[in-house]
N, C-alpha and C positions, 0 to 999 in steps of 0.2 A: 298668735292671733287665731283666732277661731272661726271657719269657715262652712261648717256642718252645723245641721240642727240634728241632733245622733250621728247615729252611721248613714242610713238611707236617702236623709235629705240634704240640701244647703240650707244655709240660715235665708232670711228674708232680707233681701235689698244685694243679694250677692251670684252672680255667676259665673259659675265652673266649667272651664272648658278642659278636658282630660283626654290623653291620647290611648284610644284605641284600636290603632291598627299600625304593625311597623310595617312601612310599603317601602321603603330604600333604605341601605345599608351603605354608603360608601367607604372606605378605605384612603387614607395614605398612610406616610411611609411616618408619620409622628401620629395621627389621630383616627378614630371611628368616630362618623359623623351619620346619625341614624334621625330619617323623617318620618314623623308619625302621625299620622294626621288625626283627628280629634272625631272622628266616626269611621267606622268599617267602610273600605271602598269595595262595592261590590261591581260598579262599572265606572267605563271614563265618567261620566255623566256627573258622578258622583265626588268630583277632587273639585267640580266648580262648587265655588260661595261656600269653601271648606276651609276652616282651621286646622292650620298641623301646628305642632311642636316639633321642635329641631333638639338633638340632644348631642352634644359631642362630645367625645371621652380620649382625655390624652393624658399623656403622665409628666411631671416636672423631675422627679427622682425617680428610683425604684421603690418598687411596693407601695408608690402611693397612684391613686387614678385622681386625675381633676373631670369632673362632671362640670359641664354649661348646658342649661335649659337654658329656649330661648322662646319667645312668641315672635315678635317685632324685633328685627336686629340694627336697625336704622338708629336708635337713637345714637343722641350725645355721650360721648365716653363721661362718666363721672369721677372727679376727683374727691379724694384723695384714693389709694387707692392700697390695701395693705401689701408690702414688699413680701415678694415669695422666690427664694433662693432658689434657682434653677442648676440641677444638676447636670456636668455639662458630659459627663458622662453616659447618665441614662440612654436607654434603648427600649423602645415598644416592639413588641409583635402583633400586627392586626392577619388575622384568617375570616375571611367573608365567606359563606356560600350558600347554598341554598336553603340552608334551614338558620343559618343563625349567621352574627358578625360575634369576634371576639377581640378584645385589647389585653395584653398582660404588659405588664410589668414587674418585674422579677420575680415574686414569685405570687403576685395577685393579681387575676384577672374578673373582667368583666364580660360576660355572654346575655348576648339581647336575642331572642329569638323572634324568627320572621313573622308576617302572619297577625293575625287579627288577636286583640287585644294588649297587654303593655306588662313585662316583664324585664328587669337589668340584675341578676345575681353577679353577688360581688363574691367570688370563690379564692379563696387560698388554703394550699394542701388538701385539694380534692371536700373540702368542706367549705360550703356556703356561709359568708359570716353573717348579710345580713343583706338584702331585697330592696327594691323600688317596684311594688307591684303594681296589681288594678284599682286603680283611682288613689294611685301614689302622689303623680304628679297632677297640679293646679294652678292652670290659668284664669287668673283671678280678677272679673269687673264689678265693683261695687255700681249700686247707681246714683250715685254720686260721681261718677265716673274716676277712680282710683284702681290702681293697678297692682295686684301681689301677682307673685309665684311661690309655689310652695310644693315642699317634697316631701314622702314620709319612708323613711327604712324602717324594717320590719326589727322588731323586739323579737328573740326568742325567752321560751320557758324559760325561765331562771335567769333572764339577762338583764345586769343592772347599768346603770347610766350615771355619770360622774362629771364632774368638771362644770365649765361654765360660766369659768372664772373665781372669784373670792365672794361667795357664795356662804350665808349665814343661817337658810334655810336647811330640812333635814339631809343629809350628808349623801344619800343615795335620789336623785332627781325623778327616778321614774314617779309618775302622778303628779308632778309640777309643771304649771305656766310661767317659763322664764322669758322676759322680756331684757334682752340685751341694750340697755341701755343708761350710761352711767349718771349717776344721782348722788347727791350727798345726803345718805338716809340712814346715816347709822351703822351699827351691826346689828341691830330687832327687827329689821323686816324683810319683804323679800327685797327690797333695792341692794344694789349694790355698785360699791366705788370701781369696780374692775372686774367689766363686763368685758369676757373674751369668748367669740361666738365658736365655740371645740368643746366637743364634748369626748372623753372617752369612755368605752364600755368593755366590761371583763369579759366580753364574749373573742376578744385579740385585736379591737379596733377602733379607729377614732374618726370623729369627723370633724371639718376646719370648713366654716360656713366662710367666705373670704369676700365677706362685706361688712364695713365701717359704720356702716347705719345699722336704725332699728332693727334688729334679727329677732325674731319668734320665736321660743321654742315650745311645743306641745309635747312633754315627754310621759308617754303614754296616758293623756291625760283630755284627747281629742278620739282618739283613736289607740286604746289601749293595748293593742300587739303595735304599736307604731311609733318613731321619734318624728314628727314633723317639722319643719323650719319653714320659715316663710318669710321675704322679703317685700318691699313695693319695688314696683316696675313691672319689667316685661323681662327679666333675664333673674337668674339664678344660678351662681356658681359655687362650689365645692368640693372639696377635699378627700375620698377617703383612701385612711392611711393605714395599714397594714401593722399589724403586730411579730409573732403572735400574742408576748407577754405583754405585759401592760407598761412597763420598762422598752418596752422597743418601741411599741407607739410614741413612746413619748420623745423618744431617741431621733425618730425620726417627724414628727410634729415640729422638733427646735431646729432640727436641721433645715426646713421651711420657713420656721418665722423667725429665726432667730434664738441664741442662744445667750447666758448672761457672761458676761468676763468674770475673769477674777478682780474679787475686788481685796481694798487693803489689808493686812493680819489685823492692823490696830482696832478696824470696823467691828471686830468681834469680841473687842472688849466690852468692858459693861458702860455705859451710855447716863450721863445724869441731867436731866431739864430741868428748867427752873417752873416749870408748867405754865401754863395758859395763863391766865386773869389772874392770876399771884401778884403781891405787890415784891417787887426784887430790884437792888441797884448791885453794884460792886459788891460791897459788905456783903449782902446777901450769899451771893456766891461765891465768894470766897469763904464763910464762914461753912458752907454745904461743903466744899472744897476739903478745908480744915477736917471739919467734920468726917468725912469717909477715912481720911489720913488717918487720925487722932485711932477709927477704931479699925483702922489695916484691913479695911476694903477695897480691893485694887479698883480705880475708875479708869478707865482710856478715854472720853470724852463729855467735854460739858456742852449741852448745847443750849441756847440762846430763845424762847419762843418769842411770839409775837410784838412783845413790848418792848423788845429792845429798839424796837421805829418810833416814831412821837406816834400818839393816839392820831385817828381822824384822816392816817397820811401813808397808810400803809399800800403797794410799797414805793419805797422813795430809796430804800436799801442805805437810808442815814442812822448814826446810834441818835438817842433822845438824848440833847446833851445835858437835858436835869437830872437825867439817870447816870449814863454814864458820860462823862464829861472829858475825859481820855481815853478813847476807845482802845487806840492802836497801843497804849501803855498796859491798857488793865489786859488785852491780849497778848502780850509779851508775857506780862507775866504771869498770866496761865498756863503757855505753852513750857513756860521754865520749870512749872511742875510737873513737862511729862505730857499735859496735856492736849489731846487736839480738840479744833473746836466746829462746831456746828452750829447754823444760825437759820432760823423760819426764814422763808419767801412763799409768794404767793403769784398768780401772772395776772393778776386785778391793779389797776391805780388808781387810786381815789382821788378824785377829784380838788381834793387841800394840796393835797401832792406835788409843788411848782411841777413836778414828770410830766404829769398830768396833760400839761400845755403844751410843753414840747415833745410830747408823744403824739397828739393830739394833731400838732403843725406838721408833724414829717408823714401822718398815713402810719401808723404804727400801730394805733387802737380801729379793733374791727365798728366798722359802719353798718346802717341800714341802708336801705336801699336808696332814700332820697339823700344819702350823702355824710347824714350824719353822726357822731357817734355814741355807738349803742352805752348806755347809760342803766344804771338802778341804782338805788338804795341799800338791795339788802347788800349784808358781810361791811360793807365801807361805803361812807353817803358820795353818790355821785359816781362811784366806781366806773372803768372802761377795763378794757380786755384786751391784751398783749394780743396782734396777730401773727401766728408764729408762721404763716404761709406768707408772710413778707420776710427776703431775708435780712432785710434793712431794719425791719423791726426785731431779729434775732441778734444779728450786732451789735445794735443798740441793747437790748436787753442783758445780752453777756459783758459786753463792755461797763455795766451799772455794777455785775456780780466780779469781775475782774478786780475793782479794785478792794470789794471787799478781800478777797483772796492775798489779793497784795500787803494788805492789813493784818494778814495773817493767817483767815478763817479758813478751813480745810474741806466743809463738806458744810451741802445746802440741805433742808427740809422743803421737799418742792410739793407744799400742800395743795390742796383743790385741785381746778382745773375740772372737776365733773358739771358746773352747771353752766353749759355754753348755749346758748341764746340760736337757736333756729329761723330767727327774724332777721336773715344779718347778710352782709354782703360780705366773700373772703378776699384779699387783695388779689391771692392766684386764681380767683372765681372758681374755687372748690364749691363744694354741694354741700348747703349747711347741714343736711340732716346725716352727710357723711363725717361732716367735721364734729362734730356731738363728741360722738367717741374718742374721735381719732386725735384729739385736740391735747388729751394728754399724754401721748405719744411725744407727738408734735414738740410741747412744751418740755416735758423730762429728757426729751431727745437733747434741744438746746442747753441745756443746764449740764449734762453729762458726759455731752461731748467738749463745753469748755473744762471742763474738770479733767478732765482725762489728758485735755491741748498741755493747758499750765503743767496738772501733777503729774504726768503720766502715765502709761498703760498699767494698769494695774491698780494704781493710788487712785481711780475715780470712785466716789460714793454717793448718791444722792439716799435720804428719807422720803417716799414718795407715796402718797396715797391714793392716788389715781391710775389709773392705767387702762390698756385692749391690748389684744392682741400683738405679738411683738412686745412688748411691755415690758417682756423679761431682759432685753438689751440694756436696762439702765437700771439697773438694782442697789437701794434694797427698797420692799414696798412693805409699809407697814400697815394694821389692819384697820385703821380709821377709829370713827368714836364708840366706844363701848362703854358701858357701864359699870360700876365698882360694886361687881355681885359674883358670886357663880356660876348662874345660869350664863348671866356673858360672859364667862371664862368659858366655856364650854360651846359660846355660840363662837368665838373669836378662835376656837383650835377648829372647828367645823372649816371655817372661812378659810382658813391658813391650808389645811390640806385638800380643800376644794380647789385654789388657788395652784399649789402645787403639783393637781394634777391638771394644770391649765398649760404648765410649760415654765412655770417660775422657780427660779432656782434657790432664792433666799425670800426670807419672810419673818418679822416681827410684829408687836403688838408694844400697846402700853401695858405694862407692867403696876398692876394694882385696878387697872379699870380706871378710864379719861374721866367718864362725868360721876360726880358724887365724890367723897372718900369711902373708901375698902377699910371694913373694921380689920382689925389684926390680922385675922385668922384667913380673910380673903386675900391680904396683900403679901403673905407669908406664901400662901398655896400658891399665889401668881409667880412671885417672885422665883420659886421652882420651876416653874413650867417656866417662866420668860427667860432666865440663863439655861436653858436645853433648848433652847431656840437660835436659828439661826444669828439672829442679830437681836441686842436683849438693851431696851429702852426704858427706864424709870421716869415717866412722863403723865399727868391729870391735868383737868381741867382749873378747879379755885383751888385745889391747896395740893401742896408738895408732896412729895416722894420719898423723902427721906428718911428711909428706916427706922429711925430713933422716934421719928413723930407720931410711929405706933407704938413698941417697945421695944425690951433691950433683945428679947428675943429675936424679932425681924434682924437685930442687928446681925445679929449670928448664922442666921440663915441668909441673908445677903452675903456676908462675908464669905458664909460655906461657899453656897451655890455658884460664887464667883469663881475663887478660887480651884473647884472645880473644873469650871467651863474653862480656863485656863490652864489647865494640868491636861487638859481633852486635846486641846490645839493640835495636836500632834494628826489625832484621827480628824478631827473637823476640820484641817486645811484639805485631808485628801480626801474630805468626803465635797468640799467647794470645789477642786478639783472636779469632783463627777457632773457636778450644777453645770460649770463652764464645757467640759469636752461631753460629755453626754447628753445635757439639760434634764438630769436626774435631781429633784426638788432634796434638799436638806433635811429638811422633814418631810417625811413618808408615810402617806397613807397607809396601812398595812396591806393593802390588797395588792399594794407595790410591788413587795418582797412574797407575800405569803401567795399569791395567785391563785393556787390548787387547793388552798384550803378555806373552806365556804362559809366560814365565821367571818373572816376576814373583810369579805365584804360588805358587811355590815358596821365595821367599827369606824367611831368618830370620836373615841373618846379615851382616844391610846395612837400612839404612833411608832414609827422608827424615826430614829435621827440618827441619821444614813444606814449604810447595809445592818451594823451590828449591833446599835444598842434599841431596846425597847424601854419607851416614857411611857409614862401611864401618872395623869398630872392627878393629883388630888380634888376634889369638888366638894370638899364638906368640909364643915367645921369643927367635926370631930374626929377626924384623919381618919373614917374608913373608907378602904377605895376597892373598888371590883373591879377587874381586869382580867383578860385572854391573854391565855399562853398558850402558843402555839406549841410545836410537836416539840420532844428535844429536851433537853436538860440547860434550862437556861441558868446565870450564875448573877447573882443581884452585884453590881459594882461596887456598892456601898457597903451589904453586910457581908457579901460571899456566900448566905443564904443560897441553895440551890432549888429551883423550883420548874416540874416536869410537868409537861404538857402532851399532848393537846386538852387544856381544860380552860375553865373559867376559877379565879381565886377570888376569896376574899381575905382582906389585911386591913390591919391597922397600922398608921406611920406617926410618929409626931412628926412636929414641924419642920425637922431636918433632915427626912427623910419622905421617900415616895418610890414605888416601884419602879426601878430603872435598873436593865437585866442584861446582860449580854449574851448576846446567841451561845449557840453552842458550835463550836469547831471554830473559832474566833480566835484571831491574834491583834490583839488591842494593842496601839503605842500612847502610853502617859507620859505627857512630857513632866521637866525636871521642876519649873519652875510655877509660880501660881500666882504672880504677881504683873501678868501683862500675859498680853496674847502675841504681841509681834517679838516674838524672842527666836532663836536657833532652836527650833523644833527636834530637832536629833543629836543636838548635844546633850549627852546624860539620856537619853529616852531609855524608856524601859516596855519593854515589848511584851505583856500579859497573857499567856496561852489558857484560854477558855475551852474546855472538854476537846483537846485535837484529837479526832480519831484515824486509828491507825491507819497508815496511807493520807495523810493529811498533806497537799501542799500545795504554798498560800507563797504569793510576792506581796511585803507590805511596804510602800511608798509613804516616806516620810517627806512631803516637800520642802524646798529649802525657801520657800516662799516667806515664812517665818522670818526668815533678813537677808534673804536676795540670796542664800549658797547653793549649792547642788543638792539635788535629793538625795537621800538616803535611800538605798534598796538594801528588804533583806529579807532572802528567802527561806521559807519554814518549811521543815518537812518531818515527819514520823516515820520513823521505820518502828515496829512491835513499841517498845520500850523507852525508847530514846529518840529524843528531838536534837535535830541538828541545823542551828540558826547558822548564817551566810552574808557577810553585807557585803554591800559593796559601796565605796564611796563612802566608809565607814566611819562616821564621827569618830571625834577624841575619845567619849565616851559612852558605852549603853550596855547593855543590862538584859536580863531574859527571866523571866520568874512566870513559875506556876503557877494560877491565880487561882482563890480560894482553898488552898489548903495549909494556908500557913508557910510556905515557905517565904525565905528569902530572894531576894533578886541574885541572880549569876554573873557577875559583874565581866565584862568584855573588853574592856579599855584598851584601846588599839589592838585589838583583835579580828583578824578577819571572818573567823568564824566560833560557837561554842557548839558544846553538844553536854545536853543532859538528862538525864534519866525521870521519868514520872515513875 
């Protein structure tokens, strides 16, 4: 929100109250609490019929500071409120004295010096990351009488700005008006499904705005050396969190809001829908079923959309019994092929819905104010809305999805939940324009917390499209509706790595583009880039997915790509691993990994998927792709092709291929098998050494997560000439081979250690 007419002025109908002068500095033994009043005191005379601003600075962990601006501290505490993990560890040091107060915390501090006008440097390692200066802070009275606060840190030269949730706009935010606030709007515009108010910046640090409501942001776009944020009210609180890389921010951002579990091996197979407005019974799906079999495409699950509830009744969580007339039968006997299954939900009841009534009688759908319940037309006639701030109404709710589970079904699609009604009374009397956001928190919280009750730690998975902040507790979130083009393959990898520099650790997409059909050559090129993604969904809008309904090609490159991402398992369990103990995203932006090198932060159109391998998805229809290589002798996993950097390439790929490289100094593990993902990850593995230089040594963790065994450790190292592998916890079987030069694997089989010569 915008509160200047330029720099010089305010806008008209707005006034800004801004502290200029720090006249008290207090101290305790947790916070710095500094009063600044809103004009220079030159005598007593002058603190009457005065505004100050209150600011206090404490820390919840180390190397992060929590800031509160306040004007009026009297109000009503407002619910809901986002969970921030207190470390019970931490330790402040506050130093007051005559020229300045200071707060650090571990190794980042805050210094406000005394004295007329308004300075807070946020310094770590004797360098200042980044300012709240003169006419930073704003208290804000429309005349209308409505209330912001609003703060700006200062940009430096060359400093870019990131995150901000699942964000479809250009991939670096500086010069953007983001309005946090979640919308069902697509992937073409600036809305977005999962609006998370943090943004991080290559300068070593991040900030976690830690309000549920509307959040502002001006990123350099108000105020061009500045990131602004702004709330309504009379209070403003915030995060900032300490790097110095951009992997430690983030390290420590999840350790605040939360980080994702692990979720199941089976989840990261490949995924087949029947799509949206399709016409499909049994037959149907079984014959898509048949179909993948027939051409030895490995599937790990089918999932169910919308239609399988009666039209007009959606949800009621019943099969349609014109479609499917033996539910609990025709799920048997999909799971007897191996399969698990997934099925759409939504937290709307439509009004056809007998639920409807009896949601309706217990206080379970949210109200207006004179009592009744909030109601519309659009998505389903007469619709109401789950309130998940009752927990009688989450009971209820999971007790509806319990018996599906009992039925069989393994994992939910917990669509919507972005368009929640502001007009509305919440049973816990939370603040509606807090509950906006936070409402699919709320919702995906309940659904994956029963998932987790029944299947247990580990086996929960939701498909979730919504989300804020904390969001990443209940994974996987995929990237909402996009188009069956390129350019929305292109705006859906932007969102994905915006996303994960948000704090999320898994992330997929439909595969081919939701609305429209993708001719060949688009749904071949997605098809690539979606099995190198965390979690890889073959899912559209009016018509199917299924390979063959383009050509025989796609077939082949479906089946590759599978098989594949299933030979990877090995490295992608320990790279989910990092998502859950670090909240290191799956896919990586590259500014992630490359930090120091200044290409990097510009690219949106290439990734890592995890530390070692670099994607670079295809965008055209005649397979040429342009892509950065960073420094180093990378090695293509596909041809062995070796290609050196720091530069920019250009290539041409057909449709079974795309540049996908592994670093250089890399010890890659392929697992044995290509035909599933939840398999014994380190039985048979084969451990691939990519350019190790001399003095190389690497621990590489094979988890046993793969079917519940012990990990596999095994330690790499070079001396001149010869490498000498070490395991421990040694599978029956594995391997060690040189990778791209043709040799053979070194076969280890009950061995506790090899050693070979390059």
């Amino acid at each position: 929100m915008k509160f200047t007419d330029g720099y010089w002025q305010d806008r008209a109908g707005y006034s800004v109250l801004r502290p200029r002068d720090v006249r008290a500095i207090t101290a305790s033994d947790a916070a710095m609490t500094v009063l600044a009043p809103t004009a220079v005191i030159r005598e007593r005379g002058n603190t009457l019929n005065q505004p100050a601003v209150t600011v206090t600075y404490s820390s919840p962990a180390p190397d992060v500071i929590r800031v509160r601006i306040e004007h009026w501290a009297g109000g009503v505490p407002r619910r809901p409120e986002f969970a921030v993990a207190e470390d019970p560890s931490s330790h402040v040091e506050v130093e007051v004295d005559a020229e300045a107060g200071v707060l650090t915390s571990g190794g980042l501090s805050v210094r406000v010096p005394r004295g007329p006008g308004w300075l807070a440097e946020f310094v770590a390692d004797g360098r200042v990351l980044t300012s709240s200066g003169a006419k930073a802070i704003g208290i804000v009275t429309t005349d209308s009488g409505e209330h912001h606060v609003h703060e700006q840190l200062a940009l430096a030269v060359d400093e870019h700005v990131y995150g901000l949730g699942e964000r479809f706009t250009p991939f670096v935010r500086n010069g953007q008006v983001v309005d946090v606030w979640n919308a069902d709007g697509g992937t073409s515009s600036e809305q977005a499904y999962k609006n998370v108010p943090f943004y991080l910046s290559d300068r070593g640090y991040g900030v976690f705005v830690a309000h549920p409501e509307h959040v502002s942001f001006e990123v350099a776009s108000e105020v061009v050396s500045r990131t602004q944020f702004s709330v309504p009210g009379q209070t403003l609180e915030y995060y900032l969190v300490n790097g110095p890389t951009p992997k430690d921010v983030l390290r420590r951002y999840t350790a605040l809001t939360g980080r994702p579990p692990q979720v199941p091996a089976w989840s990261f197979g490949l995924w087949l829908s029947t799509s949206f407005t399709t016409d499909y019974d049994e037959a149907t799906v079984t014959s898509f079923i048949e179909g993948m079999a027939e051409r030895d495409i490995p599937l790990s699950v089918f999932h169910f959309d919308c239609f399988w509830m009666r039209e007009f009744r959606w949800c009621d969580f019943e099969w349609d019994p014109e479609v499917f007339p033996e539910p609990e039968a025709m799920l048997a006997r999909l799971k007897a092929r191996g399969l698990r299954i997934c099925v759409w939900i939504n937290p709307y009841i439509a009004q056809a819905s007998p639920l409807f009534a009896e949601a309706a009688a217990q206080g379970f759908l949210v109200r207006r104010a004179d009592g009744s319940v909030w109601q519309w037309d659009m998505w389903q006639a007469g619709m109401g809305l789950v309130d998940f701030t009752n927990p009688g109404a989450v009971a209820w709710y999971q007790g509806k999805l319990r018996g599906l589970l009992d039925m069989g079904v393994d994992a939910f699609k917990t669509d919507f939940g972005e368009r929640v009604p502001t007009d509305v009374v919440w049973h816990d009397g939370s603040d509606p324009q807090r509950m906006h956001n936070y409402y699919a928190q709320a919702y995906n919280a309940a659904v994956f917390d029963l998932l987790r009750e029944e299947r247990g730690e580990g086996e929960a998975v939701v498909f979730a499209r919504s989300a804020t902040a904390g969001g990443q507790q209940f994974p996987v979130h995929w990237g909402g509706d996009c188009f069956s083009t390129f350019e929305a393959m292109a705006e859906t990898l932007r969102g994905g790595l915006s996303l994960g520099l948000s704090g999320f650790g898994y992330w997929s997409h439909d595969i081919g583009g939701f609305e429209g059909t993708p001719d060949p050559e688009v749904f071949k090129r997605w098809v690539a880039f979606g099995l190198l993604s965390s979690h890889s969904r073959l899912h559209g809008s009016s018509s199917y997915r299924v390979p063959w309904a383009f050509d025989e090609e796609a077939v082949d490159v479906l089946r590759a790509f599978t098989e594949l991402k299933m030979s990877l398992m090995p490295y992608l369990g320990g790279t989910a691993r990092q998502a859950s103990e670090d909240g290191l995203p799956m896919a990586r932006a590259m500014l992630l990994e490359h930090p120091d090198d200044p290409t990097a932060a510009f690219l949106d159109r290439q990734y890592h998927l995890g530390e070692s391998l670099l994607v670079a998805p295809v965008f055209s229809a005649d397979g040429q792709v342009r892509y950065y290589v960073p420094e180093g002798e990378w090695t293509s996993l596909l041809s062995g092709a070796v290609v050196a950097g720091p530069r920019w390439v250009t290539e041409q790929h057909d449709a079974l291929s795309l540049p996908l490289l592994v670093r250089p100094d890399t010890v890659l593990p392929m697992g044995a098998r290509t035909d599933r993902p939840d398999y014994d990850w380190a039985d048979g593995v084969v451990l691939r050494l990519y350019r190790l230089r001399d003095g190389h040594r690497s621990q590489v963790v094979v988890p046993g997560d793969g079917s519940g065994g012990a990990d596999a450790v095994f330690t790499v190292e070079r001396t001149g000439d010869v490498v000498t592998v070490t395991a421990a916890h040694a599978p029956g079987d594995w391997s060690v081979q040189v990778a791209g030069d043709g040799t053979t694997a070194v076969p280890a089989t009950g061995a506790a250690s090899v050693q070979l010569r390059l």
